[in-house]
C-alpha positions as CSV (number, residue, x, y, z in Angstrom):
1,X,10.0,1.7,-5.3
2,X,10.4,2.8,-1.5
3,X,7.2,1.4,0.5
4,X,4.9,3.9,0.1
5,X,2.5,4.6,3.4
6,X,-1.0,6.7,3.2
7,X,-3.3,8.1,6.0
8,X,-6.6,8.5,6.1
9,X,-8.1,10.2,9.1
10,X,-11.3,11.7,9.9
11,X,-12.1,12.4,13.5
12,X,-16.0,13.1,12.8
13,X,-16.3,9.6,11.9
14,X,-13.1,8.0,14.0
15,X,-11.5,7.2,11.2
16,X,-8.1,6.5,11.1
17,X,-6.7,4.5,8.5
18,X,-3.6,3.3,7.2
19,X,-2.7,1.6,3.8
20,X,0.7,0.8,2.8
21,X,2.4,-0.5,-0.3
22,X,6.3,-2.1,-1.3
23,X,7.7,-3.5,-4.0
24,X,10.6,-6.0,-3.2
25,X,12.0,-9.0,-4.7
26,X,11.7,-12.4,-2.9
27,X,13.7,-15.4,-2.1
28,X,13.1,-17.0,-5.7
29,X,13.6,-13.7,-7.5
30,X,9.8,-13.3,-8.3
31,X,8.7,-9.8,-7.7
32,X,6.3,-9.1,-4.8
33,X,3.7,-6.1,-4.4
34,X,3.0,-6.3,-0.4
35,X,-0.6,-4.0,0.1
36,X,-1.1,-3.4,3.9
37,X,-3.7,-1.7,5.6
38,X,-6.2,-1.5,8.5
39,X,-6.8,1.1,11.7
40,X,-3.6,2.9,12.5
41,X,-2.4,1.6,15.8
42,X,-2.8,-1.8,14.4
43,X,-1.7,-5.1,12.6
44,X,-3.9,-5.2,9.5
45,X,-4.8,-7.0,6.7
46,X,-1.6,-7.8,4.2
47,X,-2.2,-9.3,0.7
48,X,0.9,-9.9,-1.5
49,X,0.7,-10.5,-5.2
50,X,3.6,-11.9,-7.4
51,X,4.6,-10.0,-10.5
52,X,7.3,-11.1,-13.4
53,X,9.1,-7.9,-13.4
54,X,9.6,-4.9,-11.3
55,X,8.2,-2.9,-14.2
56,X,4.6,-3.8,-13.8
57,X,4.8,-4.2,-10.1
58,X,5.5,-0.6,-9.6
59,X,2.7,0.2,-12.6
60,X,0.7,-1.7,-10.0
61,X,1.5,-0.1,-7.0
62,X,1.1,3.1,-8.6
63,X,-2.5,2.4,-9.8
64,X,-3.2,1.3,-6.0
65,X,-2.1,4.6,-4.8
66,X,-3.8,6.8,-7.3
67,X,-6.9,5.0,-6.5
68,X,-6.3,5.3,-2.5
69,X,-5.8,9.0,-2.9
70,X,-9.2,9.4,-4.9
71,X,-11.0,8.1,-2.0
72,X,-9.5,10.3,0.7
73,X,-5.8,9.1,1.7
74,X,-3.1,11.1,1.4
75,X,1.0,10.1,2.1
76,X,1.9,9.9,5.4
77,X,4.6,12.6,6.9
């Protein structure tokens, strides 16, 4: 899965968020869902969670992005 980067931007309120999730395979060939986000512009938070296969990682990633686009985001351009 490509990294995957949403927006969520609101000027009324001065929003403007970023959240961004990859799949990739680490060093000991564990699977690794990276979740970024914060204000765009800026570092962020970063969580990473380790998954057995690349399968449910993605499955993962994909519930994370549905749920992100239910509360406003939408993919970056």
């Amino acid at each position: 899965m490509p990294c995957q980067l949403l927006h969520r931007i609101n000027p009324e309120q001065n929003m403007a968020r970023f959240y961004r999730v990859e799949v990739t395979p680490d060093l000991f060939g564990a699977i690794v869902l990276e979740r970024r986000w914060g204000r765009i512009g800026g570092k962020g938070q970063c969580r990473m969670s380790s998954y057995p296969s690349i399968r449910l990682a993605e499955a993962a990633a994909s519930g994370l992005i549905r749920a992100k686009i239910g509360r406003g985001y939408r993919m970056a351009a």
